[in-house]
N, CA, C and O of each residue as an XYZ file, in Angstrom:
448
protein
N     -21.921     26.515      4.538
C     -20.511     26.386      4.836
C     -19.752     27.429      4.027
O     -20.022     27.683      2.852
N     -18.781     28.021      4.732
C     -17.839     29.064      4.234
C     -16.954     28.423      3.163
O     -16.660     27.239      3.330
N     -16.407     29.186      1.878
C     -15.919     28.592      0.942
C     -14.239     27.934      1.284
O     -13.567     27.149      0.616
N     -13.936     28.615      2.577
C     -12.597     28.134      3.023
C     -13.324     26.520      3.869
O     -13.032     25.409      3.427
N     -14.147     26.685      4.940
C     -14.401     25.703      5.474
C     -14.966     24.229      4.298
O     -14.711     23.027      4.380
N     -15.632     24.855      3.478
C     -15.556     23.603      2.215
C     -14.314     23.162      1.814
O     -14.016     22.002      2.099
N     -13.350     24.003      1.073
C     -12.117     23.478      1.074
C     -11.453     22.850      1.756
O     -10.683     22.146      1.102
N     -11.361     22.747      2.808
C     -10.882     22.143      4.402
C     -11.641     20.498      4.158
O     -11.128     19.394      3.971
N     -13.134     20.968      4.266
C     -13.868     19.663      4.294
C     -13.318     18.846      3.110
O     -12.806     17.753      3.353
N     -13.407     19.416      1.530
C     -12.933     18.955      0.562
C     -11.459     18.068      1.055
O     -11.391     16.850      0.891
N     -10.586     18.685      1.529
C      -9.489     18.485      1.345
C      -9.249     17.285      3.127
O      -8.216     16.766      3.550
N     -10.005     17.267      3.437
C     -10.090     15.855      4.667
C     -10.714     14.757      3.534
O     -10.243     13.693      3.134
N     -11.849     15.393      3.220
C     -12.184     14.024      2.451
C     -11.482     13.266      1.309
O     -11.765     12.120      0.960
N     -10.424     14.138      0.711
C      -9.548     13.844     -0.260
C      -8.228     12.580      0.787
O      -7.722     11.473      0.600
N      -8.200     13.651      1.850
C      -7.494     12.124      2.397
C      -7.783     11.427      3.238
O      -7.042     10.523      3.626
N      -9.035     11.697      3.768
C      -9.756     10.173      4.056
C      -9.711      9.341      3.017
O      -9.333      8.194      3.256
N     -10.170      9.790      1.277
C     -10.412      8.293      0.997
C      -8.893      7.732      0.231
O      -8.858      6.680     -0.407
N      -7.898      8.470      0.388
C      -6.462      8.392      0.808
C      -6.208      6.893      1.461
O      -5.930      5.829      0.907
N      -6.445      7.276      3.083
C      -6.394      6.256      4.060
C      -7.298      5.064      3.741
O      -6.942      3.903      3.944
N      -8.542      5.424      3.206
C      -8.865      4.013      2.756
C      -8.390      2.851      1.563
O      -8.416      1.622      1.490
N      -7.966      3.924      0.725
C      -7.414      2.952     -0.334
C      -5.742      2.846      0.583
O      -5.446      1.885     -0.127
N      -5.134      2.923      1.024
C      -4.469      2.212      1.906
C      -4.513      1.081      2.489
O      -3.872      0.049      2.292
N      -5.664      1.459      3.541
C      -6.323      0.638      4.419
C      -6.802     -0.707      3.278
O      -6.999     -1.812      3.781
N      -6.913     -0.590      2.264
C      -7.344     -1.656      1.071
C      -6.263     -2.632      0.674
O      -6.272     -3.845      0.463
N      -5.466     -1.837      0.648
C      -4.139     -2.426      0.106
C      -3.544     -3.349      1.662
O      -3.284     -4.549      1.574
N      -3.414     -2.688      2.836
C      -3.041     -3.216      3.904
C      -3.576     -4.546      3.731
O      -2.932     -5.503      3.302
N      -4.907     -4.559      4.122
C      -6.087     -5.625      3.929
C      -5.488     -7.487      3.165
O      -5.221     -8.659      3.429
N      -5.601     -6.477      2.145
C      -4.732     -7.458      0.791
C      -3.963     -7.784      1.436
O      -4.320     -8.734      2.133
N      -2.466     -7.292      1.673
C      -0.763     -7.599      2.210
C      -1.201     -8.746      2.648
O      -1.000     -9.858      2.159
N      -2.189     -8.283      4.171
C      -2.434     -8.992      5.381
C      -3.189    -10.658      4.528
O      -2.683    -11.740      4.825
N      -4.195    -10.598      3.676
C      -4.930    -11.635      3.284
C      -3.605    -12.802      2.405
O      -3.423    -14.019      2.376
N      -3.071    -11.854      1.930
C      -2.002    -12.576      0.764
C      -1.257    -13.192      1.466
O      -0.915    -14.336      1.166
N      -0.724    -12.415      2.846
C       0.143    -13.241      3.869
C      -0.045    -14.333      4.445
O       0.823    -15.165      4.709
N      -1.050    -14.390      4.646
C      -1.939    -15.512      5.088
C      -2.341    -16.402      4.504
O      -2.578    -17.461      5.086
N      -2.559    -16.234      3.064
C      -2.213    -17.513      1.737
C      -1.179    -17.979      1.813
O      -1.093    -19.179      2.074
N      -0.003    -17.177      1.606
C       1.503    -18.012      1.114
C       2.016    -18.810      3.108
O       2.931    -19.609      3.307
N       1.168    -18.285      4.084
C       1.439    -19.179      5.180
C       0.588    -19.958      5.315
O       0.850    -20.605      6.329
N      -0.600    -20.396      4.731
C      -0.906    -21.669      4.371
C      -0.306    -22.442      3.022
O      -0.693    -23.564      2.695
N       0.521    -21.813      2.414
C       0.972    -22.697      1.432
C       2.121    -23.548      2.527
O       2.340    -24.744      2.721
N       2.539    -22.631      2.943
C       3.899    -23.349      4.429
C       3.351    -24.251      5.045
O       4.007    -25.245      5.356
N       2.235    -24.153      5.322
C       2.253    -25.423      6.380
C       1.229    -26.593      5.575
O       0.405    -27.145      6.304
N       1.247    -26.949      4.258
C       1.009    -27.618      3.591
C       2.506    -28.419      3.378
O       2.708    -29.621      3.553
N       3.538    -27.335      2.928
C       4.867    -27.746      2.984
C       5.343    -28.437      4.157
O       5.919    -29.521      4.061
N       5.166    -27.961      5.074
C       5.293    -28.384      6.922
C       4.999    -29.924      6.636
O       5.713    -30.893      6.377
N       4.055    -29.783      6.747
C       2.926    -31.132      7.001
C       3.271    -32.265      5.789
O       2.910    -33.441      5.764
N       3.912    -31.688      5.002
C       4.336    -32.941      4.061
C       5.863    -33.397      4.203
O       6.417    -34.425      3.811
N       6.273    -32.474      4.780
C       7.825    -32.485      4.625
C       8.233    -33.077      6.276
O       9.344    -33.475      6.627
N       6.924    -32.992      7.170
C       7.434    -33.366      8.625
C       8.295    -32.117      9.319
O       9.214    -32.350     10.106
N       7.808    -30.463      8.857
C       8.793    -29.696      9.316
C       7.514    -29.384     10.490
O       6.286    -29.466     10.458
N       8.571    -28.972     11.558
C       7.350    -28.443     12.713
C       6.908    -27.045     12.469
O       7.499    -26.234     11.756
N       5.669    -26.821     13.216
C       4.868    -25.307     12.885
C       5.616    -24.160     13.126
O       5.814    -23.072     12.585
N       6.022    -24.866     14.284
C       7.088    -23.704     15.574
C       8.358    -23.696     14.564
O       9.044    -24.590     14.070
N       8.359    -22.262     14.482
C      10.126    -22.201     13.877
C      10.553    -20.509     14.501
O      10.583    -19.464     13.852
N      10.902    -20.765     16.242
C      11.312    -19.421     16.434
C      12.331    -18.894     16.114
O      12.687    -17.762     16.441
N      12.852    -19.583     15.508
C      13.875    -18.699     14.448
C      13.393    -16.985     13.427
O      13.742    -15.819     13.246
N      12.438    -17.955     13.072
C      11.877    -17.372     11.760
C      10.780    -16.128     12.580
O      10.514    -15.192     11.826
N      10.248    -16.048     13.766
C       9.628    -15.091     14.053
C      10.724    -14.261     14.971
O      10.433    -13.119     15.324
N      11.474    -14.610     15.198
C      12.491    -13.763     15.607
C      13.025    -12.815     14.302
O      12.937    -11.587     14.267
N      13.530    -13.570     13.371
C      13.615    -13.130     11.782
C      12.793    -11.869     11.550
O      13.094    -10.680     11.448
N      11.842    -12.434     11.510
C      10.676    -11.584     10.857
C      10.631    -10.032     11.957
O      10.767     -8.873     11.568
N      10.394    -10.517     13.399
C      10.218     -9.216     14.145
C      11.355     -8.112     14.110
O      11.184     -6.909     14.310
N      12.592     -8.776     13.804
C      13.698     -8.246     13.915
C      13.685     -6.961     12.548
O      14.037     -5.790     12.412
N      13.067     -8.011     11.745
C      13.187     -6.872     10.369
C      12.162     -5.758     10.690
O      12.531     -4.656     10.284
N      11.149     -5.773     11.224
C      10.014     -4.917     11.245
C      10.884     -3.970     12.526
O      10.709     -2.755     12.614
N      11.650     -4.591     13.295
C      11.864     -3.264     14.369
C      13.138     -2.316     13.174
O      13.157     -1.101     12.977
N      13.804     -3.068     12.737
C      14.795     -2.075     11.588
C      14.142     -1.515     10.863
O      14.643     -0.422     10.598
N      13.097     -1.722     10.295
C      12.143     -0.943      9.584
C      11.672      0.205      9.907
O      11.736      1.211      9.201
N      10.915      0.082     11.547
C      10.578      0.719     12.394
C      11.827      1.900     12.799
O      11.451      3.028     13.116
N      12.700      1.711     12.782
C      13.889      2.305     13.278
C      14.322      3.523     12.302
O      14.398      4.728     12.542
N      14.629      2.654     10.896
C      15.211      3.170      9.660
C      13.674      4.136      8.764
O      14.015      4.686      7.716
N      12.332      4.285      9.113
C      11.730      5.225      8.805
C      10.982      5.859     10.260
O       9.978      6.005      9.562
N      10.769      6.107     10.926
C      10.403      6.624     11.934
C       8.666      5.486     12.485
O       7.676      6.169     12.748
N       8.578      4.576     12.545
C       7.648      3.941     12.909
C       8.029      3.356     14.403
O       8.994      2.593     14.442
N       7.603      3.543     15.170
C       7.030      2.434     16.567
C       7.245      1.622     16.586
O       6.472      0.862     16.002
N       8.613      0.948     17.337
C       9.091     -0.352     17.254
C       8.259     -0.757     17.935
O       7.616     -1.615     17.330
N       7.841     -0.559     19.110
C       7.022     -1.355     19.969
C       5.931     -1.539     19.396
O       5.379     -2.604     19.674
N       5.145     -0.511     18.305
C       3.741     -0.755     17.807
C       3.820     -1.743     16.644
O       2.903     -2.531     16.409
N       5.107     -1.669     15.817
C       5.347     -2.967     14.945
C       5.428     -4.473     15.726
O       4.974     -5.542     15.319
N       6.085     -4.223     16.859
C       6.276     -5.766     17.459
C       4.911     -6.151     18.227
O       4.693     -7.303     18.603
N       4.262     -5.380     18.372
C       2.700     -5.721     18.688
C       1.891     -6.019     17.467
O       1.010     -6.872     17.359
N       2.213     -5.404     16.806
C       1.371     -5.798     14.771
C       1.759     -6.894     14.444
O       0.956     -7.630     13.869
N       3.264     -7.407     14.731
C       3.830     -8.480     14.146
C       3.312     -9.666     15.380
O       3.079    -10.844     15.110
N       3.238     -9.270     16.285
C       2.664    -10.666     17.252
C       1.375    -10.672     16.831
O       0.998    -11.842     16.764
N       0.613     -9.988     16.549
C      -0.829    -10.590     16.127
C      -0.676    -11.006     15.257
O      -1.010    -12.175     15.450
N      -0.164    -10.857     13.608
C       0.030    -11.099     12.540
C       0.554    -12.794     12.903
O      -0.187    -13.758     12.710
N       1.815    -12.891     13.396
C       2.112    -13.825     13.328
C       1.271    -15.288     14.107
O       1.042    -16.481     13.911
N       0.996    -13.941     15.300
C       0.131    -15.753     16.202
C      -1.775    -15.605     15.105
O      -2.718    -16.040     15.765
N      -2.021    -15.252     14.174
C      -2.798    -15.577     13.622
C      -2.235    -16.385     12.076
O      -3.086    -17.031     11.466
N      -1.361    -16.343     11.725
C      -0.306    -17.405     11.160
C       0.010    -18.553     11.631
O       0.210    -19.531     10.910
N       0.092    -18.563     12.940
C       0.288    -19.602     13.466
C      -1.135    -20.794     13.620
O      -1.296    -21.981     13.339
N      -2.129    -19.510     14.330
C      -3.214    -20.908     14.051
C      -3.643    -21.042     13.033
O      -4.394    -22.010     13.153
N      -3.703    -20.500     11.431
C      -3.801    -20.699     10.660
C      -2.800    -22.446     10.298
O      -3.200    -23.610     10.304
N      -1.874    -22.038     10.114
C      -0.871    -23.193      9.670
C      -1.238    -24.423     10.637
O      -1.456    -25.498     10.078
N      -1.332    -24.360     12.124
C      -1.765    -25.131     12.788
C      -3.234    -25.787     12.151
O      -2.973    -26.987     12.241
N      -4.163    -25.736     11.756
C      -5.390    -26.227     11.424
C      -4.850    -26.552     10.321
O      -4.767    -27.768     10.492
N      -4.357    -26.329      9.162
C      -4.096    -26.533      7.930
C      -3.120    -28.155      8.183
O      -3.659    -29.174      7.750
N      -2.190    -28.244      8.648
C      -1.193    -29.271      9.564
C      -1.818    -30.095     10.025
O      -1.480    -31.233      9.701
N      -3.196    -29.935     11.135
C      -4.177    -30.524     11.965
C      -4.631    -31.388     11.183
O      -4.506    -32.590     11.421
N      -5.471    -30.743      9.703
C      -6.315    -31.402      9.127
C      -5.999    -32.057      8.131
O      -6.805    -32.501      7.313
N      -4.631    -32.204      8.086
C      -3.518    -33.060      7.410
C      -3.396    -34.518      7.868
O      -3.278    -35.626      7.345
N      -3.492    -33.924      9.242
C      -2.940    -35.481     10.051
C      -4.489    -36.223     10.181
O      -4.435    -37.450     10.274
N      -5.741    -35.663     10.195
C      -6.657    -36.301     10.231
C      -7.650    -37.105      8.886
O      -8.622    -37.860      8.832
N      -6.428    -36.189      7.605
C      -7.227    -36.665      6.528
C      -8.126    -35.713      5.678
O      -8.470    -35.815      4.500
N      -8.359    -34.923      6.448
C      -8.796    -33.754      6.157
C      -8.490    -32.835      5.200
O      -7.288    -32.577      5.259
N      -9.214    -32.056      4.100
C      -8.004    -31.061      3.314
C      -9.366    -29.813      3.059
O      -9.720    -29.221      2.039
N      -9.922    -29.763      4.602
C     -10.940    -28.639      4.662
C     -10.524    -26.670      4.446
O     -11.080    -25.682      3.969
N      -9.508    -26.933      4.993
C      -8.918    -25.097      5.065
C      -8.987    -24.656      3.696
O      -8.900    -25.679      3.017
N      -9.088    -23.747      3.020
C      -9.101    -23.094      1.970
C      -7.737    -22.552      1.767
O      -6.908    -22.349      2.654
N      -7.579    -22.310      0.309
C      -6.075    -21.699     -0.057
C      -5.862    -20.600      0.461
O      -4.932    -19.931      0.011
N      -6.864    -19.957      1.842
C      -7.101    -18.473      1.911
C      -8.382    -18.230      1.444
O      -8.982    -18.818      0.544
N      -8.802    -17.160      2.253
C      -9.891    -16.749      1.942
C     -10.368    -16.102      0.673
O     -10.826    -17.199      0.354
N     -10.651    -15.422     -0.235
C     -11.077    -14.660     -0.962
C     -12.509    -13.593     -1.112
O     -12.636    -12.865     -2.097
């Protein structure tokens, strides 16, 4: 390999592993999010609040499209991130709620 084409290579692989320690941190956000929304529907389930609160995903999508807006990101690709995010929140909290009403206290605080 030519000493420019090494540099090149050097300098992809410098931010490939860039994108992965990203991609690490994303990971986390995503795992942590998913803890403090099973801490919610522990709260839910004791307090008698329902799972469904379209308020609050209206809330939430709304901020991610201003986000989207106010740095140059893909509203439409955030409101597709945020519907998976959220409907996997949802059955999360749902089983956690579920296994409330059956006696159950199987779900974990989150994975680790």
């Amino acid at each position: 390999m030519a000493a420019t084409e090494n540099d090149d290579h050097n300098g992809l692989a410098r931010m490939r592993a860039e994108l992965d320690g990203i991609d690490n941190r994303l990971l986390d956000a995503v795992r942590d999010r998913i803890e403090v929304c099973v801490r919610i529907a522990h709260y839910k389930r004791e307090h008698a609040v329902p799972m469904m609160q379209p308020h609050r995903i209206d809330a939430v999508q709304q901020r991610a499209a201003k986000y989207g807006a106010e740095n140059g990101v893909s509203q439409a690709f955030l409101s597709q991130l945020y519907d998976l995010i959220i409907g996997e929140t949802c059955r999360v909290e749902t089983l956690v709620i579920d296994e409330g009403r059956q006696g159950g206290e199987t779900v974990a605080e989150g994975p680790r």
